[in-house]
C-alpha positions in Angstrom: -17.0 5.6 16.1 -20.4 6.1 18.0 -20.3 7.1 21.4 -22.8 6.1 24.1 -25.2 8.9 25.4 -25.0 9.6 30.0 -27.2 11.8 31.3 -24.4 14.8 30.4 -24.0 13.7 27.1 -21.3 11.7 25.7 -17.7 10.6 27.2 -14.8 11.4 25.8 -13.1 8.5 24.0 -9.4 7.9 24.0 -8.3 7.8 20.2 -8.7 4.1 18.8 -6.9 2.4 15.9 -8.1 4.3 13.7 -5.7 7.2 12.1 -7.8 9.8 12.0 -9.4 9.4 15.4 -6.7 11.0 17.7 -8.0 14.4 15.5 -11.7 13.8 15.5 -12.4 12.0 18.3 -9.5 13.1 21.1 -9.0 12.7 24.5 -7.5 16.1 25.1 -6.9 19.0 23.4 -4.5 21.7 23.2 -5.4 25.7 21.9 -2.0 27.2 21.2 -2.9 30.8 20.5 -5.9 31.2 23.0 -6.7 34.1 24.1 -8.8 35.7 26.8 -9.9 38.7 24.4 -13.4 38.7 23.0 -13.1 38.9 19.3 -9.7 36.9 19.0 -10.0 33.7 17.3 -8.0 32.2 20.0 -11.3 33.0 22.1 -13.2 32.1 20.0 -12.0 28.4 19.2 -11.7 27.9 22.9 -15.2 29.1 23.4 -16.6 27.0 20.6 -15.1 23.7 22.8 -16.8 25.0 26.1 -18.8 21.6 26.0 -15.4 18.8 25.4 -15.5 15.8 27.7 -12.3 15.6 28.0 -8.9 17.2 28.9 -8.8 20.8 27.1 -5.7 23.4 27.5 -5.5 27.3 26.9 -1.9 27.7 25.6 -0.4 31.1 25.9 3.2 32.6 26.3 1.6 34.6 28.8 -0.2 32.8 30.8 -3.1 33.6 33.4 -6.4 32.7 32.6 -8.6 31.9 29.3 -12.2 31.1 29.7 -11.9 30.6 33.6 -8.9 27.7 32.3 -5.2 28.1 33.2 -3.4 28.7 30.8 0.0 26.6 29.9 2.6 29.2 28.9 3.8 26.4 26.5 2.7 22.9 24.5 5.9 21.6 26.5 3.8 22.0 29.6 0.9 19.8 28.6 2.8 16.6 28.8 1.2 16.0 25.6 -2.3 16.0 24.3 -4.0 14.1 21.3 -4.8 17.0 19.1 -3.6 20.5 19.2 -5.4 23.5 18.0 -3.1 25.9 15.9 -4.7 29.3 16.0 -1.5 31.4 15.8 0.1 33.4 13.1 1.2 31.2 10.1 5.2 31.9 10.4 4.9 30.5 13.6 3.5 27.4 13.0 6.3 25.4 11.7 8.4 26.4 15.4 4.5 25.1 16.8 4.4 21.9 14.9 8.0 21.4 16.1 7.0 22.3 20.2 3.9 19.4 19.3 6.5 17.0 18.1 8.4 16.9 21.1 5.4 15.8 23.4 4.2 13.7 21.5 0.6 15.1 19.6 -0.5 13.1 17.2 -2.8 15.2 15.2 -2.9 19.0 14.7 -5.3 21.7 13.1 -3.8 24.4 11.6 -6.6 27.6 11.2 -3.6 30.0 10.0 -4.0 31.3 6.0 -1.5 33.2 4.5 -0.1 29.5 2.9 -0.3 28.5 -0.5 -2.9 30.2 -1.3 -1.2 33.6 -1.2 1.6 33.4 -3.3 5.2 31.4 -3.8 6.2 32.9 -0.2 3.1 31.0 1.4 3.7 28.2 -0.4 6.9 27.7 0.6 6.2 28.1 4.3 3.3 25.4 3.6 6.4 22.9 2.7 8.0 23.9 5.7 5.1 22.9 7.4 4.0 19.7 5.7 8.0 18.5 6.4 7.6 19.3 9.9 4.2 17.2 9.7 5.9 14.2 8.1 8.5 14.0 9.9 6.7 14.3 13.4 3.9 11.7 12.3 1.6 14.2 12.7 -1.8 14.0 10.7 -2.7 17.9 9.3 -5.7 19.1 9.0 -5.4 22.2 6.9 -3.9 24.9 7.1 -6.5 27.8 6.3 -9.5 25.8 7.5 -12.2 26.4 10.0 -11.7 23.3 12.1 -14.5 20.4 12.2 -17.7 19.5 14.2 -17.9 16.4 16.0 -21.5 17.1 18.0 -21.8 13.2 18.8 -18.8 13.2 21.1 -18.4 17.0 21.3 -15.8 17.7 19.8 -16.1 21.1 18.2 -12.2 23.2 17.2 -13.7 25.7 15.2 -13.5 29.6 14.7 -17.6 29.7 15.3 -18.7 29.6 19.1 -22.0 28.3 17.6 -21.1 25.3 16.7 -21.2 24.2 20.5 -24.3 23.7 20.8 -25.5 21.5 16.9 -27.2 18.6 17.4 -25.5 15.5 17.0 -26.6 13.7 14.0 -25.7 10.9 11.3 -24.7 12.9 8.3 -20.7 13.8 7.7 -19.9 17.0 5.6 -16.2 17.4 4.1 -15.9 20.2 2.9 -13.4 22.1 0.7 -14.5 25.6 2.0 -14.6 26.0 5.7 -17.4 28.6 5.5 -19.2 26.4 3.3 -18.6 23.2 6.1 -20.5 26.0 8.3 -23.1 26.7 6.3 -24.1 23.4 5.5 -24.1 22.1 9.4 -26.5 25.5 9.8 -28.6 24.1 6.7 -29.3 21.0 8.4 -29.9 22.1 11.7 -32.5 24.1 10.1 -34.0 20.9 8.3 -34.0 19.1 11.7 -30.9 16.8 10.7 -27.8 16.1 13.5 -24.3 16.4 12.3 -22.0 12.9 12.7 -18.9 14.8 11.2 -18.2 18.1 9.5 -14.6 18.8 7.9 -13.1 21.6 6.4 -10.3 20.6 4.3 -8.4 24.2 4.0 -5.7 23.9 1.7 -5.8 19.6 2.1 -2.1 19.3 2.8 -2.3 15.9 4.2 -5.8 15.1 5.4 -8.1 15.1 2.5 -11.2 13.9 0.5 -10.4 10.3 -0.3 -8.9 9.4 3.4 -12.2 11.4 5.1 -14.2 9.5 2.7 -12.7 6.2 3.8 -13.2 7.8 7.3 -17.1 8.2 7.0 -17.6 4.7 5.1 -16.5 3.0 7.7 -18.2 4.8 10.7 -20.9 2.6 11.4 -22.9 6.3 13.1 -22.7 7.3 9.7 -25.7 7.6 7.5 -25.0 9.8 4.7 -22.0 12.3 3.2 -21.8 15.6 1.8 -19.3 16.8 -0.2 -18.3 20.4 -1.3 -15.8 20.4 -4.4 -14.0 23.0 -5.1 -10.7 21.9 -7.3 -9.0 17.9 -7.5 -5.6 17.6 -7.1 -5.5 14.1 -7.5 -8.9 12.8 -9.7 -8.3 9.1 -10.0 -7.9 8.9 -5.5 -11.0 10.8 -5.0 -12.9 8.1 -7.7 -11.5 5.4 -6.1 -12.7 6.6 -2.6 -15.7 7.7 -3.3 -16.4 4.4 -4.7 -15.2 2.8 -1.8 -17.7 5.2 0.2 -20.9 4.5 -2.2 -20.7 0.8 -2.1 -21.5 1.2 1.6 -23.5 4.8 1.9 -24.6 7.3 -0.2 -22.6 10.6 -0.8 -24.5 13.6 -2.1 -21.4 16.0 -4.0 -21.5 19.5 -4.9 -19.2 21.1 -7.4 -18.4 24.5 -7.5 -17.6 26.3 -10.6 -20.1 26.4 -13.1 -19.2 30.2 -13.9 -15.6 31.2 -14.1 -14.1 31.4 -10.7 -10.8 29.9 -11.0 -9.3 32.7 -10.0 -10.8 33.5 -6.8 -10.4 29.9 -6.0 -6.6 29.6 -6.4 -7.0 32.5 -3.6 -9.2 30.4 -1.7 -8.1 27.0 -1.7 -4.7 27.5 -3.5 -6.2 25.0 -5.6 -7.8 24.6 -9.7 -11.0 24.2 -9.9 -10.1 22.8 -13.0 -12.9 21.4 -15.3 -16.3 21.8 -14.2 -18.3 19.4 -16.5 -14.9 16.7 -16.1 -15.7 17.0 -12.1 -19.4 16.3 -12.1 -19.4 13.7 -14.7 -16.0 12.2 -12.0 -18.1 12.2 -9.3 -21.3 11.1 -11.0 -19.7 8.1 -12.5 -17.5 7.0 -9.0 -21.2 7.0 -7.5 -22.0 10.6 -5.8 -25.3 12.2 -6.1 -24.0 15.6 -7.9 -26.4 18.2 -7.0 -26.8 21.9 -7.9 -26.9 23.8 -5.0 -25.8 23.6 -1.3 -30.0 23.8 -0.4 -30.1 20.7 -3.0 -28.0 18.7 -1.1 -29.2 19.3 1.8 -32.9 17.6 0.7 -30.8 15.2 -1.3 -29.0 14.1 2.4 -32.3 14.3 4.0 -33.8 11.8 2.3 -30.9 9.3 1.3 -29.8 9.1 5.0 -33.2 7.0 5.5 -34.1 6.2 2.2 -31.3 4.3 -0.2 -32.9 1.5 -2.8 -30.7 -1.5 -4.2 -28.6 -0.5 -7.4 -30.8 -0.2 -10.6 -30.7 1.7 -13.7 -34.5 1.7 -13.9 -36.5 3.2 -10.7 -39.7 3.6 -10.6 -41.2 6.7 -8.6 -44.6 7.3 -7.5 -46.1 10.2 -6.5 -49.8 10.4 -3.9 -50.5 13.7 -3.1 -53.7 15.0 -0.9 -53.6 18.4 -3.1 -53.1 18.9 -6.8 -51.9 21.4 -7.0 -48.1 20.9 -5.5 -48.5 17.7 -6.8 -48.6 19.3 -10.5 -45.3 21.3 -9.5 -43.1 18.1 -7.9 -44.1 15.9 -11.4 -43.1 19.3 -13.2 -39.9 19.3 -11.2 -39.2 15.8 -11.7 -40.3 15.6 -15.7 -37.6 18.8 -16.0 -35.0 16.3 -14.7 -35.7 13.7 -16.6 -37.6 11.3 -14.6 -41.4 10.2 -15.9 -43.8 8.3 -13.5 -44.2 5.5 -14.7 -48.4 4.6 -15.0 -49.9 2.3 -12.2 -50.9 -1.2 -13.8 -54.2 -1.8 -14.0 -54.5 -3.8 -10.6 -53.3 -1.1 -8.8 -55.8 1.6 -10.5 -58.6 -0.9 -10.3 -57.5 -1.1 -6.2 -57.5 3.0 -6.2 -60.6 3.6 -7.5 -62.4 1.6 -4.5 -60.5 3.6 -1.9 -60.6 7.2 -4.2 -64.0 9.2 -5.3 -64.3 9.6 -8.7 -62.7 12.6 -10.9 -59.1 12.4 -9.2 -56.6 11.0 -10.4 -55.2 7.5 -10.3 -52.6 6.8 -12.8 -49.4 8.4 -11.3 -49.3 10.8 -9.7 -52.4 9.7 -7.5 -54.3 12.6 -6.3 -56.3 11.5 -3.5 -58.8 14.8 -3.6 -58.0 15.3 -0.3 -56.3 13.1 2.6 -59.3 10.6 4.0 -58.9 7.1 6.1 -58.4 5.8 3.3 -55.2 7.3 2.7 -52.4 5.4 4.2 -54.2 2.4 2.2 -54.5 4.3 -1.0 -50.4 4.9 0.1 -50.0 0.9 0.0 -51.8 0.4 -3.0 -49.1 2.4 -4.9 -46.2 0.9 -3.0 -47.0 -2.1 -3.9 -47.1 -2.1 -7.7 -44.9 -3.6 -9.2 -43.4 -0.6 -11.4 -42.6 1.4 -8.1 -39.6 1.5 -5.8 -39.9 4.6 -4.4 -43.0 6.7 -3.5 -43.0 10.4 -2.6 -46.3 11.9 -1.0 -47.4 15.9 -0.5 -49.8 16.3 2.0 -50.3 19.4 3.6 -50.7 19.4 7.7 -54.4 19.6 8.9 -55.5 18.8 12.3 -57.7 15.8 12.7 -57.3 14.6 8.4 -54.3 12.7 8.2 -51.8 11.0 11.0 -48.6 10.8 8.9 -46.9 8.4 11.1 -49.7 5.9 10.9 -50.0 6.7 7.5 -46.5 6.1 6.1 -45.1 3.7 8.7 -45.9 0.9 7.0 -44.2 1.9 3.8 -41.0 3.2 5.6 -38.2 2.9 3.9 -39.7 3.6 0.5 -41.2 6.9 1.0 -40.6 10.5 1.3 -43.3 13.0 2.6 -43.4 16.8 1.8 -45.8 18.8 3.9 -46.8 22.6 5.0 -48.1 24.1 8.0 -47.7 25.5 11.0 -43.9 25.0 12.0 -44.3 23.5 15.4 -46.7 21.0 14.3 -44.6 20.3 11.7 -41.3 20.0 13.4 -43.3 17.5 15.8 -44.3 15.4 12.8 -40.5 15.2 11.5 -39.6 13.8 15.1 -41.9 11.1 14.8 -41.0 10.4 11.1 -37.5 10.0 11.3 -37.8 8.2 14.1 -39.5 5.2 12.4 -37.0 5.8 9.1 -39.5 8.4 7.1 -37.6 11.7 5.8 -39.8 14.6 6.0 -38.9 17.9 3.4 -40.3 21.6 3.6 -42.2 21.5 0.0 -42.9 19.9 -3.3 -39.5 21.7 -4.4 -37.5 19.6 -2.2 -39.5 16.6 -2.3 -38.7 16.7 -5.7 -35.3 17.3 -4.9 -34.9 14.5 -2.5 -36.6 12.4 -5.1 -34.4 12.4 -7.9 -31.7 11.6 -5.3 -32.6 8.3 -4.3 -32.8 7.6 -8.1 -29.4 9.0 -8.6 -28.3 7.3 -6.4 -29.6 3.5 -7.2 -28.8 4.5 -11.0 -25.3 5.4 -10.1 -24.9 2.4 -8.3 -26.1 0.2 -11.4 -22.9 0.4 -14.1 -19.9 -1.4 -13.2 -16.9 0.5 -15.0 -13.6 -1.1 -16.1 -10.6 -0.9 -13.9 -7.9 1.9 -14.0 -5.6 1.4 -17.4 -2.1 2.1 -17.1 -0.2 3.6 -19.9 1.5 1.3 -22.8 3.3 3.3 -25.5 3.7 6.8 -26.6 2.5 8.2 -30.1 5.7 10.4 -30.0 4.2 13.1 -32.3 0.9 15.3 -32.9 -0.6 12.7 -36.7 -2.1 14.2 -39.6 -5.1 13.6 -40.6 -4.2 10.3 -42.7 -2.2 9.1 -39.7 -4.8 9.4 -36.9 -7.5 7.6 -39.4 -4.4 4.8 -39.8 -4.3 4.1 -36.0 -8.2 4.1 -35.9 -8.3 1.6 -39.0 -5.8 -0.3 -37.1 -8.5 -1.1 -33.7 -11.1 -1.8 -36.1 -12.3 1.9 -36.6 -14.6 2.9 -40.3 -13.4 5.9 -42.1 -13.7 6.8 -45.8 -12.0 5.5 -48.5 -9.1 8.0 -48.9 -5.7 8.9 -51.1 -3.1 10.9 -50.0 -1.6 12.9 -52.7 1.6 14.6 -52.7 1.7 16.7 -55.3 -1.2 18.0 -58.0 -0.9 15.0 -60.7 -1.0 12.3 -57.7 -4.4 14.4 -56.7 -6.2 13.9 -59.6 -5.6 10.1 -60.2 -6.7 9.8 -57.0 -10.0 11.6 -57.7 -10.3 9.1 -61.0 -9.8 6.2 -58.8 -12.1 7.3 -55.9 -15.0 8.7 -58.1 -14.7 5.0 -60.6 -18.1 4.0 -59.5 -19.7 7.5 -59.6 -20.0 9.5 -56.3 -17.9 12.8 -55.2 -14.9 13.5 -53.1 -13.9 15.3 -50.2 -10.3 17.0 -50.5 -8.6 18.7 -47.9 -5.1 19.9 -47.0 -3.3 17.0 -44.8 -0.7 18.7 -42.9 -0.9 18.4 -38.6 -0.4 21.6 -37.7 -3.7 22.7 -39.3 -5.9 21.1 -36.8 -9.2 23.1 -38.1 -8.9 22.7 -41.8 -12.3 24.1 -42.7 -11.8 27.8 -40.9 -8.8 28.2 -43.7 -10.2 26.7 -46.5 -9.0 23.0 -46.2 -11.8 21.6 -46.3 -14.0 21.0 -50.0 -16.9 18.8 -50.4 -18.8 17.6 -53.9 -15.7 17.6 -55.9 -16.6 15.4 -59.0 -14.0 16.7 -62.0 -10.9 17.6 -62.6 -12.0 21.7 -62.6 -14.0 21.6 -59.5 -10.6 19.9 -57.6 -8.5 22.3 -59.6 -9.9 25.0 -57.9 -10.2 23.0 -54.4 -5.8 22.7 -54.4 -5.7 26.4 -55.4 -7.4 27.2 -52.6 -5.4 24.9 -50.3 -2.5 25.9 -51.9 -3.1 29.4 -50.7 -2.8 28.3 -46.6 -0.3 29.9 -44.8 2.4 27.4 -44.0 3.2 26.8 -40.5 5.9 26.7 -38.2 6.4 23.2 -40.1 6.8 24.9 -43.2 5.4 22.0 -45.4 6.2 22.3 -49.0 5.0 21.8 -51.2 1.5 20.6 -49.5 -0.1 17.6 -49.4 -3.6 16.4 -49.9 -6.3 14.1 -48.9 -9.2 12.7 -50.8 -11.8 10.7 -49.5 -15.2 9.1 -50.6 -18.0 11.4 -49.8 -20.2 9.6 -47.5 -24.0 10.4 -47.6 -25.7 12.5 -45.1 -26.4 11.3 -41.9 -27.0 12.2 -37.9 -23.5 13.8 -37.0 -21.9 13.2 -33.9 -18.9 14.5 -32.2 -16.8 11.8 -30.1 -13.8 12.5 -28.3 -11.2 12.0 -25.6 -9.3 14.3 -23.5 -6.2 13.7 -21.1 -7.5 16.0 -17.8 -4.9 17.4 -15.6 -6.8 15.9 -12.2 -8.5 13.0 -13.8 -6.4 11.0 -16.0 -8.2 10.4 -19.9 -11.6 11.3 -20.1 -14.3 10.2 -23.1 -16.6 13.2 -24.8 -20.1 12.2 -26.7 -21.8 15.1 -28.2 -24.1 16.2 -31.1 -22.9 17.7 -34.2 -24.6 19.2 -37.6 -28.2 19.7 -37.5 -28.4 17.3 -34.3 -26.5 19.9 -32.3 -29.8 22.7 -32.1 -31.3 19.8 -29.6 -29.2 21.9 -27.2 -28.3 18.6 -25.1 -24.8 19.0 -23.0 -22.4 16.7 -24.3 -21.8 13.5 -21.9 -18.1 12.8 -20.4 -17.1 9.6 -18.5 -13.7 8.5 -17.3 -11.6 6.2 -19.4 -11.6 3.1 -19.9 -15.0 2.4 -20.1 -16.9 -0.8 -19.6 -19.2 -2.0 -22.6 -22.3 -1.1 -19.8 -20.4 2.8 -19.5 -20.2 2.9 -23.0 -23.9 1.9 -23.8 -24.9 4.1 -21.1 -23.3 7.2 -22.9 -24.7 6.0 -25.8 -28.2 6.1 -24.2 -27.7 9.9 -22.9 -28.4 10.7 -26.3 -31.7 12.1 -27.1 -34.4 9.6 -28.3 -35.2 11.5 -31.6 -30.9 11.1 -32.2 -31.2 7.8 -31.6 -34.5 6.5 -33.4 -33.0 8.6 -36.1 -33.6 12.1 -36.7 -34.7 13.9 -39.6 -35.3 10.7 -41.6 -31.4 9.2 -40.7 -30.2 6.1 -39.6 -31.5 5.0 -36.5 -28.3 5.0 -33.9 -26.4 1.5 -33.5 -26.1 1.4 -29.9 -23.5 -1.6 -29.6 -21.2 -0.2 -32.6 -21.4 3.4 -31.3 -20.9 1.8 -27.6 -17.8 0.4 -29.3 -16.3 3.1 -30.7 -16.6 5.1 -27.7 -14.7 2.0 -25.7 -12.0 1.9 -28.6 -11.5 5.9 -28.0 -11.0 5.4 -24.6 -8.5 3.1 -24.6 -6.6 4.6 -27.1 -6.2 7.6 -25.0 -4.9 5.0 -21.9 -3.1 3.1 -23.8 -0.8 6.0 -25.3 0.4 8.6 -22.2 1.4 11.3 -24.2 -2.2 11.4 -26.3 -3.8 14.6 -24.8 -6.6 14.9 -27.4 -8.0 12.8 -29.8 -11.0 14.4 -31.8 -13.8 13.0 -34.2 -15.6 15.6 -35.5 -18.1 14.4 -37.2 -19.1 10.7 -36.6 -21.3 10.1 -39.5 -24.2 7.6 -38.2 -24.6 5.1 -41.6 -27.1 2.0 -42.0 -23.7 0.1 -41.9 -22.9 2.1 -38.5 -20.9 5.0 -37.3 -18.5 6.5 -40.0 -15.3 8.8 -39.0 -15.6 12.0 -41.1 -12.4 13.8 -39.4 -10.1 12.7 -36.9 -7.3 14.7 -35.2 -5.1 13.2 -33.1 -3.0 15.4 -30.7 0.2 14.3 -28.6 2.4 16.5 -25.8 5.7 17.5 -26.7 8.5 15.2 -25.8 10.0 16.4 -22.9 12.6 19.1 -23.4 11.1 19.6 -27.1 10.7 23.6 -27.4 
């Protein structure tokens, strides 16, 4: 997909076999809608492909002149084109469509809103639309997008005249939002970076993320991805492309949504946002980079698009920087991720302090008091031990210290170089750097930024997960308590000894038979329709006698019946297990994403304040042990004097989990809250087990 540069720029290339080029790399191009008045977006789109190669009509009903081009008074007229542009009221473009099928286009862009994400009217005229589509063979970009940026061959159909003149890069951008495909091809203009390919999607009714992704991956001129998330129709295609994509190039993925605004989406997109952790974790897991911020990903793309290490969960980072202070913020920045620099062996520090004077220092970071000669040497020293993959260096810009070409050159490919100064002397520098592979970011922010990329990105790379699961069997029904800790027992689960009693007598020999050897009870109500047992009072703990579970069945006695209308109730007793770390491990069936497995921390555990971590079911036995290692170390040494964690059998758990929720399609939640951690491993405490309604149940 690269073209080759003439003195004017770049040729136009016929389409080639593959589907998507005839839209993004076209030999001629139709505006239906143009318009010769200033402020129209007809103008406008025409104006914004002033500089196309290649064969480029104005198509009005009325004629006479656009942009000093005649205009065709119909698509008819054309004799057919590769791409048409629809910029033309959305009830007419179904009767446009229909005009493009008839001569032949093979790709359209439809700019119209007023589609799906209006209201049932719109999305009905969408179907209208995507039938038309279909049935022509036409690919659809859209509707209620932007357009796309092609710089490299020229190519620019978008609403902003701007985009004209971008420089043409190696970085692609798809992008949910068109505004925010714009800002991000403005972002890296500003950070000196050239635009392969920016997309946005609009409302995605045929072209979307997973075929753009396969798009990019395969465009050799590609170097890097961005991607701007706002809702996933279809989760388990945009995993499976992007790890198509990562295996090949890195993808840096921003999800939007952290604050409620589902709403204002659906108006935007006319799609879900749907769940905001669920989508990170997604993207995370099928390989992405998942940033925080637009700005974030825009130092993340910097960086990854000349610097991308072989898979690994362990990278180590070094840090040389010629001032301390910045240096102090980027380890700051980096330690509030969660990445430590790892100390220099004592080789490499005995090597420092011959090239260093004495009082900086040497371990990692390496503050070099100031940049010297010695400094590209001191930068070799730390590339070259053994604990380092990756180096990042400050160094602010002062003429006559410190030649940064010379300096990093020899380590490109493994470093990253923040710097301040004066902006055209920096702007030179970045020239030079990335043209011998060195990424150059404006301060110790970013550097820190475009730092923990590169490890995201080799750690993401590292754990190979389990292929896709298709369902087996159905559960039928929502369990009770008793039946969910059944079908847990049943794929080698531990729970508590237990009795279910049906009626007060049955209760109390159970209590004789559980408390033999000494020890208390737990007795709670068992019915499935009380799914939280201990906000009603189903829930007692420390029953030893007869009069302390006298009163415990009063109490549950007392519950409301539901819509079930149990009667009389039924109970559950269950050895008291001793105190332990608690745990909360779960699985979910996500509308976009298919099931999805929860590991979080419960009791005491929980006022560590750590996020609970979510992967996509099934997991691999490597998933699973990394989950298991998300935890905190204090959890998993053992906190507050308890058991230390069992990696493997917790690992295990959270695999069985997971494919429980595959293996059964109508399971939509299965909860167990808490997972006692023992000596003898982790115990279930309470299990709840939740399945969807057989279809045309009321």
């Amino acid at each position: 997909m690269s073209a080759a540069p003439t003195a004017a720029g770049h040729a136009p290339h016929a389409p080639g076999g593959r589907p998507l080029d005839a839209m993004f790399r076209p030999a001629s191009i139709a505006v239906v809608g143009a318009s010769a008045h200033a402020g129209k977006a007809g103008h406008a789109m025409l104006q914004a492909l002033r500089h196309f190669p290649g064969t480029l009509h104005p198509v009005n009903p009325r004629g006479g002149e656009v942009l000093g081009r005649p205009a065709l008074t119909s698509l008819r007229e054309s004799g057919g084109v590769d791409l048409a542009v629809l910029v033309v009221p959305p009830d007419a473009v179904p009767g446009a469509l229909e005009e493009a099928a008839d001569v032949g286009v093979r790709a359209a862009v439809v700019c119209a809103g007023g589609f799906a994400e209006s209201g049932p009217d719109g999305a009905r005229l969408q179907e209208r639309v995507v039938r038309v589509a279909q049935d022509a063979g036409i690919r659809l970009l859209g509707p209620n997008t932007s357009g796309f940026m092609n710089p490299v061959d020229r190519t620019t159909a978008n609403f902003m005249p701007a985009v004209a003149d971008l420089a043409p890069g190696s970085v692609g951008v798809v992008a949910q939002s068109g505004g925010v495909n714009l800002a991000l091809a403005f972002l890296l203009a500003r950070a000196g970076v050239g635009l392969r390919l920016g997309v946005g999607l609009g409302n995605a009714v045929d072209v979307d993320f997973p075929e753009l992704l396969d798009h990019l991956a395969q465009d050799d001129a590609t170097t890097a991805v961005g991607l701007h998330v706002e809702g996933v129709a279809d989760g388990p295609a945009l995993v499976a492309a992007l790890r198509r994509a990562t295996a090949l190039k890195p993808v840096v993925a921003f999800k939007v949504g952290r604050s409620d605004v589902s709403e204002f989406a659906r108006s935007h997109t006319g799609a879900l946002t749907g769940s905001y952790a669920v989508t990170r974790a997604a993207l995370q897991q099928a390989g992405a980079v998942v940033v925080d911020s637009l700005e974030e990903m825009v130092a993340a793309l910097v960086a990854l698009r000349a610097v991308r290490l072989p898979a690994a969960a362990d990278v180590g980072v070094g840090l040389l920087t010629g001032q301390a202070g910045p240096g102090l913020v980027v380890t700051d920045a980096l330690g509030a991720r969660g990445l430590a620099l790892p100390a220099l062996t004592d080789a490499t520090q005995r090597r420092l302090t011959e090239l260093l004077p004495p009082l900086t220092f040497q371990r990692n970071p390496v503050d070099t008091g100031r940049p010297s000669a010695t400094f590209g040497d001191v930068l070799g020293a730390v590339v070259a031990d053994p604990g380092i993959d990756v180096v990042g260096v400050y160094a602010l810009d002062e003429p006559g210290v410190l030649d940064p070409v010379a300096a990093l050159g020899p380590a490109a490919g493994r470093v990253l170089l923040a710097s301040g100064g004066p902006p055209d002397a920096l702007a030179a520098h970045r020239d030079a750097l990335a043209a011998i592979g060195v990424p150059m970011l404006a301060g110790p922010g970013e550097l820190a930024s475009a730092l923990a990329a590169v490890v995201a990105d080799a750690r993401g790379r590292s754990v190979q997960d389990a292929p896709p699961a298709a369902p087996r069997r159905a559960l039928g029904r929502t369990l009770d308590e008793h039946e969910s800790k059944t079908l847990l027992a049943s794929v080698g689960v531990r729970t508590p000894a237990r009795r279910v009693a049906a009626d007060r007598a049955q209760a109390h020999a159970a209590l004789a038979d559980l408390t033999r050897g000494g020890g208390r009870v737990v007795v709670k109500v068992l019915d499935a329709e009380v799914l939280h047992k201990s906000d009603v009072g189903g829930v007692h703990v420390g029953v030893g006698d007869a009069t302390a579970l006298e009163r415990a069945l009063g109490t549950i006695d007392a519950i409301p019946a539901g819509s079930g209308d149990v009667t009389p109730r039924r109970y559950l007793l269950e050895e008291q297990a001793a105190p332990g770390t608690e745990l909360i491990v779960g699985a979910v069936r996500d509308p976009a994403f298919g099931p999805v497995v929860l590991l979080g921390l419960g009791g005491v555990a929980a006022d560590l304040g750590r996020e609970p971590v979510l992967r996509l079911a099934p997991l691999s036995v490597a998933r699973a042990q990394e989950m298991v290692e998300a935890l905190p170390p204090a959890v998993l040494a053992g906190f507050r004097g308890a058991p230390a964690v069992d990696v493997a059998a917790l690992a295990d758990l959270l695999r069985t989990v997971g494919d429980l929720v595959c293996d059964h399609g109508d399971l939509t939640e299965l909860d167990l809250n808490p997972v006692r951690i023992t000596a003898e491993g982790p115990l279930v405490l309470d299990a709840v087990v939740v399945a969807a309604p057989p279809r045309g149940a009321p």
